[in-house]
N, C-alpha and C positions, 0 to 999 in steps of 0.2 A: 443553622449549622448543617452542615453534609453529614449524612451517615460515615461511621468510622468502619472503612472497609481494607483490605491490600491493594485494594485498586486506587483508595488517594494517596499514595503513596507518590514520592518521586519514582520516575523508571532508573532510575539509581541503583536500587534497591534489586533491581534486575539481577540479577547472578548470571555471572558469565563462567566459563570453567576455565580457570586461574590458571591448572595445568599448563595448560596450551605455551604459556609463557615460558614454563621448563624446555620447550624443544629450540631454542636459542641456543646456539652451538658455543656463542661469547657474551659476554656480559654486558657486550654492545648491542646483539643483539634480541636477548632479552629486557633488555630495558625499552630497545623497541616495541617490543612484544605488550611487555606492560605501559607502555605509552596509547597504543594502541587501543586496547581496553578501556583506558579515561578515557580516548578521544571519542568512542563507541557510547559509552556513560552520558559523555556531555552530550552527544547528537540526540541521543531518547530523552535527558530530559528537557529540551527545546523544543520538546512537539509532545508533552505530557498533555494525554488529551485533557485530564481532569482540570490543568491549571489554564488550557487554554481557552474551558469553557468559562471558567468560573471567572479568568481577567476579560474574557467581549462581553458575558451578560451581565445586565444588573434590573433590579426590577424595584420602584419606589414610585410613591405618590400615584400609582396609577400609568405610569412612565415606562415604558419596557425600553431598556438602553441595549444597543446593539453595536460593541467598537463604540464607531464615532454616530452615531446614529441614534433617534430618540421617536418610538414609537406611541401615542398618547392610547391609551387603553378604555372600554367602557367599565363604568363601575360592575359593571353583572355580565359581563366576557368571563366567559370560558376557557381554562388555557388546558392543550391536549398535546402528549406527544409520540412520536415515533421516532424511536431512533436505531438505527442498523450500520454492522459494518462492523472490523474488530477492536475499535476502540468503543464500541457504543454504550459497552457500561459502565465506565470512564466516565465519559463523559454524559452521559444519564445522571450519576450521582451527582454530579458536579451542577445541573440545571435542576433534579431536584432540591440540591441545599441551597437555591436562590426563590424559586417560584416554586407554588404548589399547584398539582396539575390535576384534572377531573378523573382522568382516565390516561393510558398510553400503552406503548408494547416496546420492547427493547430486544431486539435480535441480534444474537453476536454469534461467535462460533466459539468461545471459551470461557463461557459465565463461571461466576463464582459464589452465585446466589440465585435462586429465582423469585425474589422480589426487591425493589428499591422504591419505600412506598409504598403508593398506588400502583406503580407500577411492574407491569409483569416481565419479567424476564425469560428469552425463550433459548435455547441454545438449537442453532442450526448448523446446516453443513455449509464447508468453503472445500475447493474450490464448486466443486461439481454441487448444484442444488439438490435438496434433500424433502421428503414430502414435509417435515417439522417447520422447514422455511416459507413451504407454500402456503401450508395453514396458520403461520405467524403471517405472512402478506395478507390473506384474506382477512385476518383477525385487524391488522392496518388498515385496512380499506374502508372496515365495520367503524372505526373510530375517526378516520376522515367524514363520514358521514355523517356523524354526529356535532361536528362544526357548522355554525349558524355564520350568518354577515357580522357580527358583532365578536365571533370569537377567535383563539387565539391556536393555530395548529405551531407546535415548534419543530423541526426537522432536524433530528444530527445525524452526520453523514460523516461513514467513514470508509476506506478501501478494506474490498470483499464485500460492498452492498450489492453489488449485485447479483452474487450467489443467495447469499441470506437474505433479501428480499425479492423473492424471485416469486411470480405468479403469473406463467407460461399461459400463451392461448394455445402451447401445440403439449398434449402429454409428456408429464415431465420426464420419462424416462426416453423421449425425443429429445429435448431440452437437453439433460445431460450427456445425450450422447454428441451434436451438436458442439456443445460446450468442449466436450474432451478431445476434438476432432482440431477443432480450434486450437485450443491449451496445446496439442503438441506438432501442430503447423509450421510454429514461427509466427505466427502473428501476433501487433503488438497490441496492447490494451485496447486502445481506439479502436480497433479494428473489431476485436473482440467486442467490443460491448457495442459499435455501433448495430452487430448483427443481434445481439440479445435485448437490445431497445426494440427492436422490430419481429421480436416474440413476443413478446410482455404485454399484459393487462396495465401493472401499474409504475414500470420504468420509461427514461422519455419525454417526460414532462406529464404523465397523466396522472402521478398523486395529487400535485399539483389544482388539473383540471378540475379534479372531483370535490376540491374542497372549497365553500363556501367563505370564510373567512379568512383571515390576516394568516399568511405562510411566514418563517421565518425557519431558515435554516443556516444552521453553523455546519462548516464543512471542514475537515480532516484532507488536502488532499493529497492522492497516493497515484497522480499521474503527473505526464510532466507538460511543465506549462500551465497548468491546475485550469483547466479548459472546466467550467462547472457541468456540460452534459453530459464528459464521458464518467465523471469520479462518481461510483457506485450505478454508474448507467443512467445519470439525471434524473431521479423523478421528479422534481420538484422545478428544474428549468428547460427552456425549447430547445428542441431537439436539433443539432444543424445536418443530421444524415438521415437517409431516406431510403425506404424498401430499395431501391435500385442500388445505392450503397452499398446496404446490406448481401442483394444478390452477387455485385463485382467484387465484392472482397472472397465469398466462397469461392466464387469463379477463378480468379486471382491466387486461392491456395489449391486450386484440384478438388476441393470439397464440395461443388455444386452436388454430383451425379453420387455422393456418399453420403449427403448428410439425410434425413427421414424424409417421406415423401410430407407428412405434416408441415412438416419447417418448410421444403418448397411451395406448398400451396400456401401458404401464409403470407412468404414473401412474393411469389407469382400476383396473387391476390392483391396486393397493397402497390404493385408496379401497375397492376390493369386498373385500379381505382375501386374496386368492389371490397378490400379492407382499407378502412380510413388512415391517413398517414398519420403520425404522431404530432402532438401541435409543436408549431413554431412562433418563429420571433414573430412580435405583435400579436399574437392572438392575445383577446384578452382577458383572459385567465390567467394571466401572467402579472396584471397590472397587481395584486397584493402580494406580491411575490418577491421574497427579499433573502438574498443571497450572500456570503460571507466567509470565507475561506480565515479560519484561526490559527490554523498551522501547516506547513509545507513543508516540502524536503530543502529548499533554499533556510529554512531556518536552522534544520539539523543539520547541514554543512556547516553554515557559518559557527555555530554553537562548537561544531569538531577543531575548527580551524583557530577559533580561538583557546583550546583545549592544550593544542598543537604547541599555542605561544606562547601562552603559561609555562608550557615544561619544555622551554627552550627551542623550538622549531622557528625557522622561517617557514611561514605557512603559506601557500595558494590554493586559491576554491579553484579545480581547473570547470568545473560546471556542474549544475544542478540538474541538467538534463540531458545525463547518458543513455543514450539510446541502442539499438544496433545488435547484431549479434555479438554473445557475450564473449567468444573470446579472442574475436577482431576488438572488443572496446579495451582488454586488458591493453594487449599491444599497442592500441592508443596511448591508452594510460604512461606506458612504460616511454613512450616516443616524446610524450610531452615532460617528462618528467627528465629524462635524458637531457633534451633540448635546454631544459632552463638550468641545470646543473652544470652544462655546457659552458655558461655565458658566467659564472661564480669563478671569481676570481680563487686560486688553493691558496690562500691564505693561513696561517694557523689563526687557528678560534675562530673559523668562518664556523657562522650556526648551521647546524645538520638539515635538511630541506624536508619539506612534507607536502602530502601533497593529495584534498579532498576533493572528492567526486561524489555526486550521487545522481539520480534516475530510473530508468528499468529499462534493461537489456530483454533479449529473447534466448532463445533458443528452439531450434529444430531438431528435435525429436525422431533420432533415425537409427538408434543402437537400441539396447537392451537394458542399460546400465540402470543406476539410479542416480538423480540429483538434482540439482535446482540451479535456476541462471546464477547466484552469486558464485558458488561450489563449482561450475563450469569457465566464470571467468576468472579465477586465481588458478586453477587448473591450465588455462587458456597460456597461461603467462609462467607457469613455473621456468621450462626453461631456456625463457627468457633471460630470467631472474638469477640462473648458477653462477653462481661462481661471483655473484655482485652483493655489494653493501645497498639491498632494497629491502624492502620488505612490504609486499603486499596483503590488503584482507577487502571481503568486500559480503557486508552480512544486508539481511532484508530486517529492518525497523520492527515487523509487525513480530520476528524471532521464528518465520516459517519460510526454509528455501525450496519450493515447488514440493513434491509429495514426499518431503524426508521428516527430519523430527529436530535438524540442524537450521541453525540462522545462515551461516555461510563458511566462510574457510581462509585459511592465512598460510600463506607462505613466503620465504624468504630466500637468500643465494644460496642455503645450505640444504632448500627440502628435496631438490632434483640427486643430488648424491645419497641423501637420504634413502629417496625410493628406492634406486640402483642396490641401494646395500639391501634393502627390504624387496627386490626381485619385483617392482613395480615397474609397468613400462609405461608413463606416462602417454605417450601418444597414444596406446592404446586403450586406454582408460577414456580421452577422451573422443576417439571415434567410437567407442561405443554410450559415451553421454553418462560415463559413470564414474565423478566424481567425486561422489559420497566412497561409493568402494575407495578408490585412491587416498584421498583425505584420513577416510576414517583407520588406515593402516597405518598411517602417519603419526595419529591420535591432533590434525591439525585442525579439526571442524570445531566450529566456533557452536556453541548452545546457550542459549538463554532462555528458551522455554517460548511461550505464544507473551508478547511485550505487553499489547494491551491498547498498543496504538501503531500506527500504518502509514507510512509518508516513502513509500518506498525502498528502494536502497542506499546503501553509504559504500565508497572506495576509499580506504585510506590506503598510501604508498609513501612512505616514508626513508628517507636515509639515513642509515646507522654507519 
């Protein structure tokens, strides 16, 4: 049996603030409102990390089953684990209530315990790495090492691993500075972590490297196209970027001649051959190395869109991997969404349209404001949106939009007259990158608190 914690709970149980629902100006569009909410409900609990550890693993007869997969075990193997990332204590309890483990470490950024077990639980920082994370990485590395040929290391991974697993070869307060130069670039994840791969001791594929025995890792992924090296920065699979990568992408955002002279000689070093490159495909060290993605953001769409048809929508997933700046993607959004309401005959009793997205957007960082990609793209699209029967939200899964305490934000044809009566000037809310200000005068920010699991973000856009 699993320990009885809030964390086995469905993400259900998540509270959103209901309010929000009250600024529907009609009883059409409040019911959008709260349509919206279930559809947000359904998508968390499609990527419940606890339930999607506990449906891939199973462990009998000696048997370790993974999915569709069946690993034979020796009687006197060791089973050890590491798990990071903000779903990690999720799903920790969920792998401890299957197998009992020798030893292991769990780093997350919003525990709710510090034990599960045997094992420890550490609370570190996201985004920017924190010294607590470097000494839970070193504390990983101590228990990779204690796997023999015979025993069993388990890996969960989840988005944000690789902040909270972070064990820099350049000083960590290079690292974060680095890290934050990045964060407010515009660059997109990949980009971002193929340069943090090529800082690192143990992201890349070298947890991996160092370990002796049978790897097996369940993965949470929170980029798009669930590419295994970039989600929490690979440690456990081969790397397909390389120091020179890592140099063109600084180079690429202006950041070369800004970021610490450590980070340059690191990467300078690993272009001349005098730091060794990260392993790749084929090396082999890779050969016990078993990989498995349990839940995605394609699963939280379709979870929302089916959500959608239950409570009457004609649904469409317009795609799982939105990408782009965030609020050229609203505008998308809205074009696509236009388009196909276009082609709808006006029929009476034609069903209302909806209309799910998700992925991760960016943002470039060039005002003062506060907010996060979700909060900048329904900003991006207010008014768009006046004066029409839509209604747009688009929150981040993990319940954190960039450095706020907000998931994301909702608006609909009536929030642009809104501001206007409220002396908000939207444009300039978003040339200065401060969405949260706008939103939160609104009272439109959506909150849920840190979710518990990471699959990126979700767009619902719905007709009322």
């Amino acid at each position: 049996m699993a320990l009885s914690n809030m964390q086995d709970l469905p993400l259900s149980m998540v509270r959103f603030n209901e309010d929000i629902v009250l600024n529907g100006t009609s009883a059409e569009s409040m019911r959008a409102r709260t349509d919206t909410l279930a559809m947000m409900r359904a998508a968390l609990d499609a990527v419940d990390p606890f339930s999607a550890v506990s449906s891939a693993l199973g462990f009998e007869n000696l048997s370790l089953r993974v999915m569709d997969r069946e690993f034979p075990v020796a009687p006197y193997a060791r089973f050890y684990l590491i798990s990071f990332g903000k779903a990690a204590e999720a799903m920790t309890r969920a792998a401890c209530g299957i197998m009992d483990f020798e030893d292991g470490i769990c780093i997350t950024n919003a525990p709710s315990s510090q034990w599960i077990g045997e094992i420890r639980v550490v609370k570190a920082s996201h985004p920017l790495p924190d010294e607590s994370g470097t000494a839970a990485a070193k504390e990983a590395g101590d228990i990779v090492k204690k796997c023999d040929e015979h025993d069993v290391l388990m890996v969960l991974v989840s988005g944000g691993g690789s902040s909270l697993l972070s064990l820099p070869v350049v000083p960590l307060l290079d690292m974060r500075k680095t890290t934050e130069l990045l964060l407010r670039s515009g660059c997109d994840i990949k980009e971002l972590n193929a340069v943090r791969k090529h800082l690192s001791q143990i992201n890349g594929g070298r947890l991996a490297a160092a370990c002796k025995g049978l790897v097996v890792s369940l993965i949470l992924s929170d980029i798009v196209g669930d590419p295994l090296d970039m989600i929490a920065s690979g440690p456990t699979v081969p790397d397909t970027t390389t120091f020179l990568d890592a140099k063109g992408i600084l180079m690429k955002y202006d950041l070369w001649e800004k970021v610490p002279i450590s980070v340059k000689e690191q990467i300078s070093g690993g272009i001349s051959g005098t730091v060794p490159e990260s392993p790749k495909e084929g090396d082999a060290c890779f050969e016990k190395v078993h990989s498995f993605i349990v839940a995605n953001n394609a699963m939280a769409c379709r979870a929302a869109c089916d959500a959608a048809k239950k409570r009457g929508y004609a649904c469409d997933i317009i795609s799982s991997g939105l990408t782009g700046d965030a609020r050229h993607a609203a505008l998308t959004l809205l074009r696509y969404a236009e388009n196909e309401s276009g082609k709808q005959e006006p029929e009476e009793g034609r069903l209302p349209l909806a209309f799910v997205s998700g992925g991760e957007t960016t943002v470039k960082v060039t005002g003062h404001g506060k907010g996060g990609r979700n909060q900048e793209l329904v900003l991006g699209a207010v008014k768009e949106l006046s004066g029409r029967r839509y209604l747009l939200a688009s929150f981040g899964t993990d319940g954190i939009d960039g450095p706020t305490d907000a998931a994301g934000a909702m608006a609909d044809g009536d929030t642009l007259s809104r501001a206007q009566e409220a002396r908000l000037d939207a444009d300039a809310h978003l040339s200065d990158n401060d969405a949260y200000g706008f939103f939160e005068a609104l009272d439109e920010l959506i909150f849920t608190g840190p979710t518990g699991t990471n699959v990126m973000d979700i767009q619902i856009l719905l007709e009322y």
